[in-house]
C-alpha positions, -999 to 999 in steps of 0.1 A, spaced: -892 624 -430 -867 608 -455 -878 579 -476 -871 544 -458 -855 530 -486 -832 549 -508 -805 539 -533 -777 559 -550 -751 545 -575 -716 549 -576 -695 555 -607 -658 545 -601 -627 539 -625 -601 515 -607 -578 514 -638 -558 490 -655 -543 475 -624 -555 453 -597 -572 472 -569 -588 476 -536 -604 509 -536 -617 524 -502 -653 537 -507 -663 548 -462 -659 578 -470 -687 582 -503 -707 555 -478 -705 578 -450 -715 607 -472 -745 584 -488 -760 581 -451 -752 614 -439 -775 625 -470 -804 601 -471 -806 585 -432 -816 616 -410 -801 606 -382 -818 570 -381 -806 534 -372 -811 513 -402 -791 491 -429 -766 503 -454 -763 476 -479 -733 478 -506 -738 461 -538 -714 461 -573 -732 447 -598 -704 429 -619 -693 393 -626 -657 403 -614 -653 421 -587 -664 421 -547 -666 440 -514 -646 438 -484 -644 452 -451 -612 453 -441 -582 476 -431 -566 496 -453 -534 519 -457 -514 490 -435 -506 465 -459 -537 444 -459 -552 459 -491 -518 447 -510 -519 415 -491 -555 408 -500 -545 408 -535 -514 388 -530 -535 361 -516 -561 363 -542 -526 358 -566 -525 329 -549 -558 315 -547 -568 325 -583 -532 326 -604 -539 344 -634 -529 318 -664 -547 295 -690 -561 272 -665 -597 287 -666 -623 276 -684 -638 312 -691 -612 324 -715 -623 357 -733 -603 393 -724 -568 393 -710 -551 361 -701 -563 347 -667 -596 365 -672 -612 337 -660 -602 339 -624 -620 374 -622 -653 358 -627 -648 332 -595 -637 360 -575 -672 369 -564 -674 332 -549 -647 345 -526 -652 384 -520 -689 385 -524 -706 413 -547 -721 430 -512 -720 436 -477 -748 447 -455 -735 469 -426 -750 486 -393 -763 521 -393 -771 539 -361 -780 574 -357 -772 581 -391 -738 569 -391 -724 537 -402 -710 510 -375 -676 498 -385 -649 489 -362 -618 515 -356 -598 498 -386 -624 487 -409 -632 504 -442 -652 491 -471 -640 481 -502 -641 474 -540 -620 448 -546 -616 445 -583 -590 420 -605 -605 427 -637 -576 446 -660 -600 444 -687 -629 470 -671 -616 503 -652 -652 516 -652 -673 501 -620 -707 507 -602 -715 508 -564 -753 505 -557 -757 519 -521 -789 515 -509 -803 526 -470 -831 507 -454 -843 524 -423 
């Protein structure tokens, strides 16, 4: 029988741009690796100051629209306290505040639980670093 906790990490680059990034599908091969067909707990953690995880729907718009909003909510300019890297920078480090650094999601049978139009996410507004980690870990 697998292990009843088990962790991989993800290396990602999201470039120098804004990004959501959809990462079901490395999830989904995660589980379909480590959780044998059992009901258990994915949790989804990115250890960094400055970036977050979202479920949400992607390929629609929302993705873009996330990151409009969070233009909106966190306007890149001189009005942060934080002020090393790129101008703005600042915001990036409160964005975890908003879209939190994990998610803990619903795995039955082996597979994970989301609903028809949900994915899961990176959501990262830091220019400054394109190179990211995704811890995955199964409990089950």
């Amino acid at each position: 029988m697998p292990d009843t906790f088990t962790t991989r990490v993800l290396d990602l680059s999201t470039g120098s741009s804004e990004s959501v990034t959809d990462i079901t599908d490395a999830c989904a091969s995660f589980l379909n690796d480590v959780a044998g067909g059992r009901d258990g707990l994915l949790n989804v953690f990115v250890p960094h100051a400055t970036a977050g995880v979202a479920v949400i729907e992607t390929g629609s718009g929302s993705d873009d629209d996330l990151l409009a909003i969070l233009h909106q909510l966190l306007p890149a300019d001189e009005r942060w306290q934080h002020r090393h890297g790129s101008p703005g920078h600042g915001r990036d480090h409160v964005l975890p505040a908003i879209v939190a650094p994990h998610a803990t999601l619903p795995v039955l049978a082996g597979r994970l639980e989301l609903g028809t139009w949900q994915s899961v996410c990176l959501v990262d507004t830091n220019k400054d670093n394109p190179r990211r980690q995704v811890r995955l870990s199964f409990l089950g």
